[in-house]
ROLUM-300840 format. One record per residue (C-alpha): residue in three letters; residue number from 0; x, y, z negated. Coordinates in steps of 0.5 Angstrom, whole numbers, plus 500, padded with zeros to 3 digits. Last residue first. Layout:
BEGIN
  aa   i  c1  c2  c3
 ALA NUM   X   Y   Z
...
***
This chain:
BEGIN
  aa   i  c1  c2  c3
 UNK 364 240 812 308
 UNK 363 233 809 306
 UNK 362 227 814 308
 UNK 361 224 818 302
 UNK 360 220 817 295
 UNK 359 221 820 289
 UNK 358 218 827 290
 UNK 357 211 826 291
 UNK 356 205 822 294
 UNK 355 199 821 289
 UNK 354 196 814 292
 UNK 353 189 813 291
 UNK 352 185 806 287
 UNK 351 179 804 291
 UNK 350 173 802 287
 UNK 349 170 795 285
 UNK 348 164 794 284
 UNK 347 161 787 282
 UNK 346 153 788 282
 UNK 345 148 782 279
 UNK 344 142 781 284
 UNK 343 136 784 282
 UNK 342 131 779 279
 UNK 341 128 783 272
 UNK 340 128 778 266
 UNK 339 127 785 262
 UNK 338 126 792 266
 UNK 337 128 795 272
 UNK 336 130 802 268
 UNK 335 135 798 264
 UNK 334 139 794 269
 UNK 333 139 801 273
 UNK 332 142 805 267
 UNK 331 147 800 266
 UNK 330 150 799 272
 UNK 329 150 807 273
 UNK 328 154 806 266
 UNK 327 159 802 269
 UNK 326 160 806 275
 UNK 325 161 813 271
 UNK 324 167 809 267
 UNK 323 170 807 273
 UNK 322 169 813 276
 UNK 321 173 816 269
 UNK 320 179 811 271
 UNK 319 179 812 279
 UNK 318 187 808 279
 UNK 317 192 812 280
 UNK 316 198 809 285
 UNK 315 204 814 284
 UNK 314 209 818 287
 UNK 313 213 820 281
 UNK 312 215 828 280
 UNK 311 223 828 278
 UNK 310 224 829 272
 UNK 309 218 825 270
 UNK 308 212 830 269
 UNK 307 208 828 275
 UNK 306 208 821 272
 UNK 305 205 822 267
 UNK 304 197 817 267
 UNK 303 199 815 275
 UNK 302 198 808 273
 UNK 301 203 805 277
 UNK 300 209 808 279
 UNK 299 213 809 286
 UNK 298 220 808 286
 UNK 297 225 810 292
 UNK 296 232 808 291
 UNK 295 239 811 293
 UNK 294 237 818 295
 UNK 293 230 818 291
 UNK 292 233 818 287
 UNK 291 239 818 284
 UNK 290 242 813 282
 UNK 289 249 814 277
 UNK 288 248 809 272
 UNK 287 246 814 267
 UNK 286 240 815 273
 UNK 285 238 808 272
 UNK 284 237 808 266
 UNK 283 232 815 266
 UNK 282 228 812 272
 UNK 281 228 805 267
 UNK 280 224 809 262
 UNK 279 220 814 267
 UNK 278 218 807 270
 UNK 277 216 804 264
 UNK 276 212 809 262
 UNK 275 208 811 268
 UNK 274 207 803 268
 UNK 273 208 797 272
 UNK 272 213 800 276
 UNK 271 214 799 284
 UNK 270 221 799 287
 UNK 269 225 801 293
 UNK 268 232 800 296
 UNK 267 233 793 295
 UNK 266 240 791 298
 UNK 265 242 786 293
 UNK 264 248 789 290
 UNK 263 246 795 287
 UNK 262 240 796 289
 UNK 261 238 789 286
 UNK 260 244 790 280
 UNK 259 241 796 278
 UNK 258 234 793 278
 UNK 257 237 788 273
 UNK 256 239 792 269
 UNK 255 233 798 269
 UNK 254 229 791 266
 UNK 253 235 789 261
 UNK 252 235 797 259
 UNK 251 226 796 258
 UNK 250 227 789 255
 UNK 249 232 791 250
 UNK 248 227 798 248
 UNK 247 222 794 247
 UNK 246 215 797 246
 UNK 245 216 798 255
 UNK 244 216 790 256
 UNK 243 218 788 262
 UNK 242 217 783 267
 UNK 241 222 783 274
 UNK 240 219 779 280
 UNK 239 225 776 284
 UNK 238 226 780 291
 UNK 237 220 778 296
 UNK 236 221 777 303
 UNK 235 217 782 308
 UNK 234 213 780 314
 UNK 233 209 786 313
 UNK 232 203 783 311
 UNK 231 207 779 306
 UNK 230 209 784 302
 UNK 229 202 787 302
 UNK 228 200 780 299
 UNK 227 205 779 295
 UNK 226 205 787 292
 UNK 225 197 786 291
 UNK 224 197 779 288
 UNK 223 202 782 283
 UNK 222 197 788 281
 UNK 221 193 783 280
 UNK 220 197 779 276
 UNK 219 199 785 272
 UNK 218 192 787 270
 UNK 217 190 784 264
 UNK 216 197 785 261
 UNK 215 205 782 262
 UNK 214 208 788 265
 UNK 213 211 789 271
 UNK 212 218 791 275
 UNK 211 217 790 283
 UNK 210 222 790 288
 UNK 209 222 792 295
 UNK 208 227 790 301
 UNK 207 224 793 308
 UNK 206 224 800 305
 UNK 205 223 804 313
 UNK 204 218 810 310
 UNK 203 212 806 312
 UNK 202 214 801 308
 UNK 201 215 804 303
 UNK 200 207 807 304
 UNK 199 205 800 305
 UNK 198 208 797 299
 UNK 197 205 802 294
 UNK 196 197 801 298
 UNK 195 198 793 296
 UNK 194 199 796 289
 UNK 193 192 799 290
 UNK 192 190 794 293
 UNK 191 191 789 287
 UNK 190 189 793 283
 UNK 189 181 794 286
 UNK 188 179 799 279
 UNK 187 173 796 276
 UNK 186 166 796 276
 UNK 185 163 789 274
 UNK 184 154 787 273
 UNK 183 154 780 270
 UNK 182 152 773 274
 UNK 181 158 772 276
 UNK 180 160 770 269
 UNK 179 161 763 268
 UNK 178 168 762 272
 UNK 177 170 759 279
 UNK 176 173 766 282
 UNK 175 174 771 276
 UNK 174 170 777 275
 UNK 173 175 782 274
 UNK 172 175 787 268
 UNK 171 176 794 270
 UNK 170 168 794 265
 UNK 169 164 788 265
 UNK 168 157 790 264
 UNK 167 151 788 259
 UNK 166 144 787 259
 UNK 165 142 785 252
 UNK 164 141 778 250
 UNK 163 148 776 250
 UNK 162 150 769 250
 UNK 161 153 770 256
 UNK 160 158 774 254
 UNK 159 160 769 248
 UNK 158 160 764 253
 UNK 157 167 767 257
 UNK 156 169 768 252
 UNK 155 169 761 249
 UNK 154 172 758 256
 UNK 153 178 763 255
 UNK 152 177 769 259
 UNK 151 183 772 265
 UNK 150 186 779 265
 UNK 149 193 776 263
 UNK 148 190 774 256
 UNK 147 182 777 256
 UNK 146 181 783 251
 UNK 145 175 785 253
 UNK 144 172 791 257
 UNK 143 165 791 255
 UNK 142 159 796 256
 UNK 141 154 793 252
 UNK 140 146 796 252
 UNK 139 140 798 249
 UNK 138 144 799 241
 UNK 137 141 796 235
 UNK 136 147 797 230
 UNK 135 146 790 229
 UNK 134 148 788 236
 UNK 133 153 794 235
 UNK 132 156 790 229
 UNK 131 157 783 234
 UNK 130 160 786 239
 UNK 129 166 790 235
 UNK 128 167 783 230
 UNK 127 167 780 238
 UNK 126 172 785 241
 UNK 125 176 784 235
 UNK 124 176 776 234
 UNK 123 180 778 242
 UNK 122 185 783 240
 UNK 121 188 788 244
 UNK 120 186 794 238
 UNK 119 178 792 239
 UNK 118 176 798 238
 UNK 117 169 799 239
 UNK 116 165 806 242
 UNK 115 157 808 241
 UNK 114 155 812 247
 UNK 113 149 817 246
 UNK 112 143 818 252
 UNK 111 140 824 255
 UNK 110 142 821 261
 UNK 109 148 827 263
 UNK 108 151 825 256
 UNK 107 151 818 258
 UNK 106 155 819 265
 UNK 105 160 823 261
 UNK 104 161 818 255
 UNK 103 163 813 261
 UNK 102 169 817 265
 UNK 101 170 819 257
 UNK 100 171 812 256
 UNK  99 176 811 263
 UNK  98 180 817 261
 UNK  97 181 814 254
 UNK  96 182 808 256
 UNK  95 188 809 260
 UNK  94 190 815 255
 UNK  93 191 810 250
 UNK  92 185 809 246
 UNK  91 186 801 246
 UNK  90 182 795 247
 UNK  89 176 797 249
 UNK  88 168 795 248
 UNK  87 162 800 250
 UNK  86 155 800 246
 UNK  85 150 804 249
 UNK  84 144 808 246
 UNK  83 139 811 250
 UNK  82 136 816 248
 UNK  81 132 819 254
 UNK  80 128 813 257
 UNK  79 130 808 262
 UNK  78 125 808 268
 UNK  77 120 804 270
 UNK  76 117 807 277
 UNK  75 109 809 276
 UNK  74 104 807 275
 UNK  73 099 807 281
 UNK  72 092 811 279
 UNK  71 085 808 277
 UNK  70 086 811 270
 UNK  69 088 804 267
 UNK  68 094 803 271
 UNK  67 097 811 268
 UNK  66 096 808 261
 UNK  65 092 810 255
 UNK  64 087 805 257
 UNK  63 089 799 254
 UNK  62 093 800 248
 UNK  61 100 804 248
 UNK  60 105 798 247
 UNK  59 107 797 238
 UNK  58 114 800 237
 UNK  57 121 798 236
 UNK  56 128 800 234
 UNK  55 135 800 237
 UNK  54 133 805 243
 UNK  53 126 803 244
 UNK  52 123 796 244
 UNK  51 116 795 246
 UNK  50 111 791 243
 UNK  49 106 785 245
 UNK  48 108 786 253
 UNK  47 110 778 253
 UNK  46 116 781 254
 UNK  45 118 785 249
 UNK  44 115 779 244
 UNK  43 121 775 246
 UNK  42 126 781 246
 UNK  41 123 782 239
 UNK  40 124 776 237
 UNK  39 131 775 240
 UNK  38 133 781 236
 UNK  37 130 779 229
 UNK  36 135 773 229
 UNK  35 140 778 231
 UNK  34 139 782 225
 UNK  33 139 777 220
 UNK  32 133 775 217
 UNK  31 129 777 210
 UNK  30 123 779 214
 UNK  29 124 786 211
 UNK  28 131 787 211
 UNK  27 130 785 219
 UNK  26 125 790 221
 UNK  25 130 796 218
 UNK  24 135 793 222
 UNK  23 131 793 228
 UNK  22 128 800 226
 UNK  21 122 802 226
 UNK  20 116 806 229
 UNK  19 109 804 226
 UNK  18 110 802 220
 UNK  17 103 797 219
 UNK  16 103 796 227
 UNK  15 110 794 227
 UNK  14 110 791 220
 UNK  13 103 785 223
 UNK  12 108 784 229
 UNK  11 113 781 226
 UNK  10 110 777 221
 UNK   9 107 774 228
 UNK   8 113 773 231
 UNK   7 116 769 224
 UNK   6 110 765 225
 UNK   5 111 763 232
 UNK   4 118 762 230
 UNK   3 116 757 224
 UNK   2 111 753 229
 UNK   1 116 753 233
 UNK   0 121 749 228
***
């Protein structure tokens, strides 16, 4: 079986040097192999210094004496070269993602490179169809933002990405504790302080009963962990969690419901919403019952993506979405300028989400 692999190699070599520059998928076609396979080799020759791998395509190294070290002076600092290609995985383009994909596009652009973008429309078979068509595509990095259920990666997630032979980085995904992947670069938004800085800020008005209306997604939990733990901290009991579902209208009117029946029976006088969406649809419910706010509730939304435009202006946590996307690519950049089998220590980075302060809060009466 090696012997079979150190053939391959070989023929791999002798069309890099007949061609000159090629694509890897080109390269592929010619040896009759897949293009992952094709991949691994020239990862494997790329490190032994035997051809160097550019942006989706691969060349002979330049000979002894041609370089900086041969001329008797320091070489100098590896460095990504212009034309990088990255791929970026997300589940969904809505303005969320949107915002997050142009932070990450923007920072590409600005290093001469390209970024090549993948849908996985919330699915999980999705995101390894998209993952496994820029492999062949031949991109020089991944930057995922996967489908996981409840922000969490079955086992077989988990070892689809640590099977990548490509640098790679998590992107608003939080590495989970006890898991596989503590050694891939991350940069997320911290949700769960940012729900903890909505508690503080109606706590600080004098709301001592606040409830919270999430949805069930990848960033829920978090989002919860926050409330619970600033909840906490105040010394403060927690009313029952509502879930809602903001693509079903019954779920929507049985989420303003409950929140009805909590402030209007049950002493709450504030709540956070988990989205925009969602808190515009339950505001508007509540106010065909005759709240008002912030007179008989307080409500701060999270997400930020409309909630200046609600009727009355939403005070909202916003999570740095285009920051994150630039972070992700500053990973990325770094990890390709240090060079294969490099032994920098993996970075999680998480940034802080701030709080818009508006119109929909106030002391309760």
């Amino acid at each position: 079986m090696r012997s079979h692999v150190n053939q391959r190699h070989e023929r791999v070599l002798e069309i890099v040097r007949r061609r000159g520059e090629l694509r890897v998928t080109d390269l592929a076609e010619e040896l009759g192999v897949s293009a992952v396979t094709v991949r691994r080799d020239v990862e494997t020759l790329a490190e032994q210094g035997r051809l160097m791998r550019l942006h989706g395509s691969v060349t002979c190294p330049e000979p002894p004496g041609s370089g900086p070290a041969d001329a008797g002076v320091d070489a100098p600092v590896r460095s990504a070269p212009t034309g990088v290609v990255l791929g970026m995985v997300v589940p969904s383009m809505e303005h969320y993602f949107a915002e997050l994909v142009k932070g990450a596009q923007d920072a590409v652009a600005a290093r001469g490179g390209r970024l090549v973008l993948g849908i996985a429309h919330w699915r999980s078979e999705e995101d390894t169809a998209q993952i496994g068509r820029m492999l062949d595509g031949g991109v020089d990095g991944l930057l995922i933002q996967p489908s996981w259920e409840r922000g969490v990666p079955s086992l077989e997630q988990e070892q689809q990405l640590l099977a990548l032979r490509i640098p790679a980085v998590l992107v608003d995904r939080r590495i989970p504790l006890g898991g596989r992947l503590a050694g891939l670069d991350s940069a997320r938004s911290d949700h769960a302080l940012g729900a903890a800085a909505a508690v503080h800020h109606l706590a600080g008005l004098g709301h001592e009963r606040i409830s919270l209306l999430a949805q069930d997604n990848p960033t829920s939990p978090q989002v919860r962990e926050g409330y619970e733990a600033a909840m906490a901290a105040r010394g403060l009991s927690v009313p029952p969690l509502v879930d809602v579902d903001p693509e079903d209208p019954a779920g929507l009117e049985a989420a303003a419901r409950t929140l009805y029946r909590s402030v209007a029976e049950g002493g709450v006088t504030a709540a956070i919403v988990h989205n925009d969406q969602t808190a515009i649809g339950v505001v508007q419910r509540l106010r065909e019952r005759g709240l008002s706010l912030p007179g008989d509730v307080s409500l701060v939304a999270y997400e930020d993506e409309m909630a200046a435009l609600a009727d009355v202006p939403l005070t909202a946590v916003a999570p740095p979405r285009q920051a994150v996307g630039e972070s992700a690519v500053e990973m990325m950049f770094a990890r390709l300028e240090a060079g294969p089998g490099a032994a920098a220590p993996s970075r999680h980075v998480s940034l802080v989400p701030r709080l818009m302060v508006r119109a929909s809060c106030a002391p309760p009466r």
